[in-house]
DSSP file (Angstrom, degrees, kcal/mol; ACC not computed):
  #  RESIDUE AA STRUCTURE BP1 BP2  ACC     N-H-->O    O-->H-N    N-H-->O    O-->H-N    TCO  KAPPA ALPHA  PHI   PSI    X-CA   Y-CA   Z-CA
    1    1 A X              0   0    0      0, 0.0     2,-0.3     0, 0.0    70,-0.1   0.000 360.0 360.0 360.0 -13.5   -2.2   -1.0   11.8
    2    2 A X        -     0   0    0     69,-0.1     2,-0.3    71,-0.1    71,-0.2  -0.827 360.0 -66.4 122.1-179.7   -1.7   -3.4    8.8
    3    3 A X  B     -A   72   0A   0     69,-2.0    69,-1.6    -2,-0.3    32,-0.1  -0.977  53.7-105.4-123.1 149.8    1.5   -5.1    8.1
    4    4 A X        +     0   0    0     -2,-0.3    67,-0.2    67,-0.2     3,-0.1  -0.103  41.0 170.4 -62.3 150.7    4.6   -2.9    7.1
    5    5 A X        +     0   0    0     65,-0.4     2,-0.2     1,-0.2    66,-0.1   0.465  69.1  22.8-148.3  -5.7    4.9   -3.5    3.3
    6    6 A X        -     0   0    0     64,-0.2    64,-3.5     2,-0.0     2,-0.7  -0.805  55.4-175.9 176.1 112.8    8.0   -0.1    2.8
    7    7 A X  B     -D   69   0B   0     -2,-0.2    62,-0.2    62,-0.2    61,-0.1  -0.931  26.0-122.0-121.7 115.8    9.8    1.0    5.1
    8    8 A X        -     0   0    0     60,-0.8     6,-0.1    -2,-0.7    80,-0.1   0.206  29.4-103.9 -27.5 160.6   12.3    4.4    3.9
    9    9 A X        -     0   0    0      4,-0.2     2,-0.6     1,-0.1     3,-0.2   0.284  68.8 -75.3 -53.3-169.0   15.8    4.7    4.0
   10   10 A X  S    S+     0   0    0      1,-0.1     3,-0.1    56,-0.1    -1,-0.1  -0.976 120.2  16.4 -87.0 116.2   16.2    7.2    7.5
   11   11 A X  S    S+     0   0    0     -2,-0.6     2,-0.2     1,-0.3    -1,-0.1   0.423 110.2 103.0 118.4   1.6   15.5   10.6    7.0
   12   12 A X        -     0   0    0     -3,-0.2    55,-1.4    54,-0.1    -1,-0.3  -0.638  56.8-138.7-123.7-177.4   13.6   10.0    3.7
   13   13 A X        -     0   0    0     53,-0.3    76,-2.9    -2,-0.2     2,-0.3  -0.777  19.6-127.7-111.1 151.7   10.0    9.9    2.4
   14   14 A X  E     -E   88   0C   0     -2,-0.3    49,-3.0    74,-0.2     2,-0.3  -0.596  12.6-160.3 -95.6-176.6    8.5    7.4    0.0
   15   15 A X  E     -EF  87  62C   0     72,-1.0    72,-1.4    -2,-0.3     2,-0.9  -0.891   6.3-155.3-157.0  99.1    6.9    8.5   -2.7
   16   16 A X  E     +EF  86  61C   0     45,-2.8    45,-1.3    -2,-0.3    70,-0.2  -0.779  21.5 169.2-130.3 140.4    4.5    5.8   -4.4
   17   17 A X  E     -     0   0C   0     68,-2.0    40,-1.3    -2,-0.9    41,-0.6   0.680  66.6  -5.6-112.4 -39.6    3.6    6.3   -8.0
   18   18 A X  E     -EF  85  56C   0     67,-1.1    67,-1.2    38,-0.3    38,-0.3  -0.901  50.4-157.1-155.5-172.7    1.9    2.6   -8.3
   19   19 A X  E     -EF  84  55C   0     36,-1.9    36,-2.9    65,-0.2    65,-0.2  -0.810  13.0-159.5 175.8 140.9    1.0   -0.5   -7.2
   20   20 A X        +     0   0    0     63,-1.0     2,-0.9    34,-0.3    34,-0.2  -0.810  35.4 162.3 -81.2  48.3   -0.1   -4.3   -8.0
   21   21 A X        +     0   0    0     32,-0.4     2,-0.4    61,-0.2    61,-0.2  -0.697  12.5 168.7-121.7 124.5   -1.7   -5.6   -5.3
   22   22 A X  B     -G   81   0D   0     59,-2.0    59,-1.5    -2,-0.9     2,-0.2  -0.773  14.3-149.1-116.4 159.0   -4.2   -8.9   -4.8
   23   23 A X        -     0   0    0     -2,-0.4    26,-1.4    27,-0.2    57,-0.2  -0.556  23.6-129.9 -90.9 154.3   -5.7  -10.8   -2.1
   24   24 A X  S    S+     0   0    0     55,-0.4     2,-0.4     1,-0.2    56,-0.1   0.646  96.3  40.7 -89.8   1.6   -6.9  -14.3   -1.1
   25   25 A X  S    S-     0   0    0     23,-0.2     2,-0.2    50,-0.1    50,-0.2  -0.995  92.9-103.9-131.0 151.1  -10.2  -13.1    0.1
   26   26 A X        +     0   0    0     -2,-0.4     2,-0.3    -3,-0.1    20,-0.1  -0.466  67.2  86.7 -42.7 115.5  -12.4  -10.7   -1.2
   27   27 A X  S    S-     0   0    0     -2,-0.2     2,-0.4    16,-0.2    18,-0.4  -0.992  76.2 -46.8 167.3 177.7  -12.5   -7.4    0.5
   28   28 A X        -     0   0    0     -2,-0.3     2,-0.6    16,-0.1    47,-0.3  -0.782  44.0-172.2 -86.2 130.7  -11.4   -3.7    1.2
   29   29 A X        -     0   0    0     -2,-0.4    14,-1.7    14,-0.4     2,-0.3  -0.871  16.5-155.9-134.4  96.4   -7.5   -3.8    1.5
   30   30 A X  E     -CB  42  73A   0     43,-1.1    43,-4.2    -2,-0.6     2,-0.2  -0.625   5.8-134.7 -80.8 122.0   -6.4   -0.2    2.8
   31   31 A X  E     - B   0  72A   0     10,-2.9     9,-1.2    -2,-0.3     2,-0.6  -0.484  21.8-158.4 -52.9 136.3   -2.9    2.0    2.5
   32   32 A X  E     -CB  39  71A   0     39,-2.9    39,-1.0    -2,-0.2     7,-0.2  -0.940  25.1-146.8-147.5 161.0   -1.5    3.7    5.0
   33   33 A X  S  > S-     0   0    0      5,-2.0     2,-2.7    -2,-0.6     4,-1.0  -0.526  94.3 -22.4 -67.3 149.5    0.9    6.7    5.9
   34   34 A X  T  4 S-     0   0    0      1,-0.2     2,-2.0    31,-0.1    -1,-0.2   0.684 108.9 -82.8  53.6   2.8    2.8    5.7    9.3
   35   35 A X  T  4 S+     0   0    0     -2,-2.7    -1,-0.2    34,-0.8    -2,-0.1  -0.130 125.2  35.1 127.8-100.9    0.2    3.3   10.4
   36   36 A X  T  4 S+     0   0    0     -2,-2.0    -1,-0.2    -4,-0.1    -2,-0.1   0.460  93.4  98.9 -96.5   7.1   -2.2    5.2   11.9
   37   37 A X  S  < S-     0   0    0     -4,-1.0    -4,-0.0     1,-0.2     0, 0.0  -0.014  90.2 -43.6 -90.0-160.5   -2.1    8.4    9.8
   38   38 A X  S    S-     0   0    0      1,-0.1    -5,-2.0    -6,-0.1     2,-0.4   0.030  70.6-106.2 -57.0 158.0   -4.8    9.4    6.5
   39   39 A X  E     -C   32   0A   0     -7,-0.2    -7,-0.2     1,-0.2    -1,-0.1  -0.588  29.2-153.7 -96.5 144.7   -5.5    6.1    4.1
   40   40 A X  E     -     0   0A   0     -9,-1.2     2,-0.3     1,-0.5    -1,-0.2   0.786  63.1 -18.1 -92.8 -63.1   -3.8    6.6    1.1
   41   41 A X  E     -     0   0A   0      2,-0.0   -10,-2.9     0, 0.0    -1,-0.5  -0.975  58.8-138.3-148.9 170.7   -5.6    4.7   -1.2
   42   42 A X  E     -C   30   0A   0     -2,-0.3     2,-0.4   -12,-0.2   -12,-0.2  -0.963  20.1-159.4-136.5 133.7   -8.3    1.7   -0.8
   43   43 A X        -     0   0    0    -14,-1.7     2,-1.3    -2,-0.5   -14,-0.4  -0.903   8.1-158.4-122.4 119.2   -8.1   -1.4   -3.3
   44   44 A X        -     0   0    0     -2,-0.4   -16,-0.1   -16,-0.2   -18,-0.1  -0.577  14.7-147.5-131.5 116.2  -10.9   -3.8   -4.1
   45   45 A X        -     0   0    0     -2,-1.3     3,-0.2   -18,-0.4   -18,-0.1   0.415  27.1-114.9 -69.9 174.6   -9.4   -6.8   -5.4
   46   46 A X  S    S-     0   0    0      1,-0.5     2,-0.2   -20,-0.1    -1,-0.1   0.543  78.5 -71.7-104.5   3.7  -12.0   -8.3   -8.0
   47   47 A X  S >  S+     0   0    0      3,-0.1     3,-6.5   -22,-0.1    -1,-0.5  -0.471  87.8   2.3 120.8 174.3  -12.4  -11.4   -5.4
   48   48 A X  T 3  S-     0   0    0      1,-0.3   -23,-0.2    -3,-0.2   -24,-0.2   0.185 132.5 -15.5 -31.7 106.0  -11.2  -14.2   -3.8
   49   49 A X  T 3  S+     0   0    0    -26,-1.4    -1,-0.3     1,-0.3   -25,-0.1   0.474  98.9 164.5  67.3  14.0   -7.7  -14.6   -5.1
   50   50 A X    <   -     0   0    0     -3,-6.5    -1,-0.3     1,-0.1   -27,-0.2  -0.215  49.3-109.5 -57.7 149.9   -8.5  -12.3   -7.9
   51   51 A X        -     0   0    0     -3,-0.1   -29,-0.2   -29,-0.1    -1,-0.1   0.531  41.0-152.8   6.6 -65.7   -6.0  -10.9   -9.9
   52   52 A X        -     0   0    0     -5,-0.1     2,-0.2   -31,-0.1   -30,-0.1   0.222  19.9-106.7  40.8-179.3   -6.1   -7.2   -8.8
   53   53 A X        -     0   0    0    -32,-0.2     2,-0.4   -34,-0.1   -32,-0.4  -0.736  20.0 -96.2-135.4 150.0   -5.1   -4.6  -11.1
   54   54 A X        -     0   0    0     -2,-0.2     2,-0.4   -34,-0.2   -34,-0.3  -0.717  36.7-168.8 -64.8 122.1   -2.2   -2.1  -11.9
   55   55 A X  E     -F   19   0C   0    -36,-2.9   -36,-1.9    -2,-0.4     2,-0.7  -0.966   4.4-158.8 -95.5 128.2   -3.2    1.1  -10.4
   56   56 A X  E     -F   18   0C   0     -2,-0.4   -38,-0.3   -38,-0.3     3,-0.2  -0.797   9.0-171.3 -98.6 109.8   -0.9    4.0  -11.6
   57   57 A X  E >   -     0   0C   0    -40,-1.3     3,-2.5    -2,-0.7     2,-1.3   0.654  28.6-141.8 -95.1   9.5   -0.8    7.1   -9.3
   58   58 A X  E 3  S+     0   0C   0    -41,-0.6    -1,-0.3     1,-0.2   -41,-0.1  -0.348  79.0  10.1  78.8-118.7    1.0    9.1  -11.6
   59   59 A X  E 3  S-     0   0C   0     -2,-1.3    -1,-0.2    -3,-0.2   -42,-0.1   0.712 115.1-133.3 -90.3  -7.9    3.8   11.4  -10.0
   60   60 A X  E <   -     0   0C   0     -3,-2.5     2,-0.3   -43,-0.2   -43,-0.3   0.454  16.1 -68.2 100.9 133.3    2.7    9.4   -7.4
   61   61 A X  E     -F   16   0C   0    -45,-1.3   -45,-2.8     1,-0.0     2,-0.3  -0.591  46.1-137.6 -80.1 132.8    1.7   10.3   -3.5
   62   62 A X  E     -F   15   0C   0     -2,-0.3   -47,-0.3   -47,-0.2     2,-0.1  -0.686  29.4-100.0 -95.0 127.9    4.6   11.7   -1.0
   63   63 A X        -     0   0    0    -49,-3.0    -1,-0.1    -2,-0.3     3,-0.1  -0.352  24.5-130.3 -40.9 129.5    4.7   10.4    2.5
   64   64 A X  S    S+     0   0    0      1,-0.1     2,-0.2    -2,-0.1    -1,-0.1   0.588  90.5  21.9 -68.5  -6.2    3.4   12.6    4.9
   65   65 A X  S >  S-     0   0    0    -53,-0.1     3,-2.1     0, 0.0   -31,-0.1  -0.949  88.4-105.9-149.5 129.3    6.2   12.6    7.3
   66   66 A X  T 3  S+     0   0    0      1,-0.3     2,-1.2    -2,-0.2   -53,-0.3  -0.359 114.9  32.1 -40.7 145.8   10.6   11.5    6.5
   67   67 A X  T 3  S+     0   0    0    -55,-1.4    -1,-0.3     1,-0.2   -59,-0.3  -0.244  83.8 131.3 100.9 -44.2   10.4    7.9    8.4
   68   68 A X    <   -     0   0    0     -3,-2.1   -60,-0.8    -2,-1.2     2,-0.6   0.236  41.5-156.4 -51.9 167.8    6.9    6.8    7.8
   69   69 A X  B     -D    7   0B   0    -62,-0.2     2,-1.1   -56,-0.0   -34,-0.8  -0.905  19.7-114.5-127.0 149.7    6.7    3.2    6.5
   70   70 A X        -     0   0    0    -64,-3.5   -65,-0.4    -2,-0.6   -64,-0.2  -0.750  29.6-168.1-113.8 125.1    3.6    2.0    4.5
   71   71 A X  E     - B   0  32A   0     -2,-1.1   -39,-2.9   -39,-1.0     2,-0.3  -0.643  11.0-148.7-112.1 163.2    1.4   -0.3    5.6
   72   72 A X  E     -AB   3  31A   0    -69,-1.6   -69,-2.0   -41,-0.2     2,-0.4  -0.966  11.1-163.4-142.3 121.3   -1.4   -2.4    4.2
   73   73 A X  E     + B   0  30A   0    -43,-4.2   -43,-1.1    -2,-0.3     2,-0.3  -0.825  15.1 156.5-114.5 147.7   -4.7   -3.7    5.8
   74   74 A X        -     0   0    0     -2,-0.4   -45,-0.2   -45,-0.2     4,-0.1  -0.959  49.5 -47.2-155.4 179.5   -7.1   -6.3    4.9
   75   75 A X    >   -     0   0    0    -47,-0.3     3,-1.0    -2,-0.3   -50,-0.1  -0.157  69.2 -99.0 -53.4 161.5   -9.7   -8.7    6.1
   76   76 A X  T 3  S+     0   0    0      1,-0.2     2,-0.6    -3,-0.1    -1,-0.1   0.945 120.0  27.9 -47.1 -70.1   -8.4  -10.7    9.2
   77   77 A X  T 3  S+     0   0    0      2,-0.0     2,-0.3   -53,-0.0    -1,-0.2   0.124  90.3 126.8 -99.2  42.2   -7.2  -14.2    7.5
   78   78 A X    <   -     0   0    0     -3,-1.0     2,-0.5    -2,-0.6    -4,-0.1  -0.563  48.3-156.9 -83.1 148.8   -6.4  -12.3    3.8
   79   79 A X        -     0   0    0     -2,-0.3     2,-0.4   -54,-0.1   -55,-0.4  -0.956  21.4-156.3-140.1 113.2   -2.7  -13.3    2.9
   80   80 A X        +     0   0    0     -2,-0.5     2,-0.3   -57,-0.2   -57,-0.2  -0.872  21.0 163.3-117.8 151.8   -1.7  -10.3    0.5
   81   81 A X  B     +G   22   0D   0    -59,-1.5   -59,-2.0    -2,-0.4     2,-0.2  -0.963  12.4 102.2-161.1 151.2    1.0   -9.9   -2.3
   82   82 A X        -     0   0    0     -2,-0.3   -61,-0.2   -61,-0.2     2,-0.1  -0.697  60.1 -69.2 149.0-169.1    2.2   -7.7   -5.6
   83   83 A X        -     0   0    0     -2,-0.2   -63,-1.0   -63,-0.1     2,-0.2  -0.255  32.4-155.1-144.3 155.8    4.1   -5.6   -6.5
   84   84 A X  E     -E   19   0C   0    -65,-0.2     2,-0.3    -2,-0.1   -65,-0.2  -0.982  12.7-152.8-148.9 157.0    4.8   -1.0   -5.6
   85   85 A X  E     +E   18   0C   0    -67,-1.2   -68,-2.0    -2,-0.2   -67,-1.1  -0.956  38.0  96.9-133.4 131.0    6.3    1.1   -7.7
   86   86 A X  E     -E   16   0C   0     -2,-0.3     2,-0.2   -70,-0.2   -70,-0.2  -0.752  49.3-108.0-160.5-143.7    8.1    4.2   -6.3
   87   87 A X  E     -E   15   0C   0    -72,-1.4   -72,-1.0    -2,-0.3     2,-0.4  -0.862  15.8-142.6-159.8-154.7   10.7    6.2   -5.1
   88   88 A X  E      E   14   0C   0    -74,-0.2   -74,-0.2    -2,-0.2    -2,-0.0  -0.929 360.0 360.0-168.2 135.0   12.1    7.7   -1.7
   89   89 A X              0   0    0    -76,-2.9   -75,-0.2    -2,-0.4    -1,-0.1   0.379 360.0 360.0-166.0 360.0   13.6   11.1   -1.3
């Protein structure tokens, strides 16, 4: 499933509007709702220890369920970091 990267308040949804995030390997690095639910968005970082880029989602994608937390997957030995921009309601 990823590692947990936002986890809500109880009872609330996040809501995330942007996001900064790069890797140390080169690769597909996937959102997710809850876990196991629909991929939110897919980032692919510009390589090994690249950068990455601000992505701006605008008014921003709602959790699909109060409670879910969002998690983030990537290759096996990737160590990932940056930054999400949001809100929770």
């Amino acid at each position: 499933t990823g590692s947990a990267i936002w986890t809500p308040t109880a009872a609330k949804k996040f809501r995330l509007m942007g996001y900064h995030l790069s890797g140390t390997v080169a690769g597909v690095y996937t959102l997710k709702d809850g876990g196991t639910a629909g991929t939110i968005k897919v980032v692919i970082p510009s390589g090994a220890g690249g950068a990455g880029v601000y992505v701006d989602l605008g008014q921003g994608l709602l959790s699909a369920a109060a409670n879910n937390t969002l998690f983030v997957q990537g290759p096996a030995t990737a160590t990932i970091s940056g930054t999400l921009v949001g809100t929770e309601e």
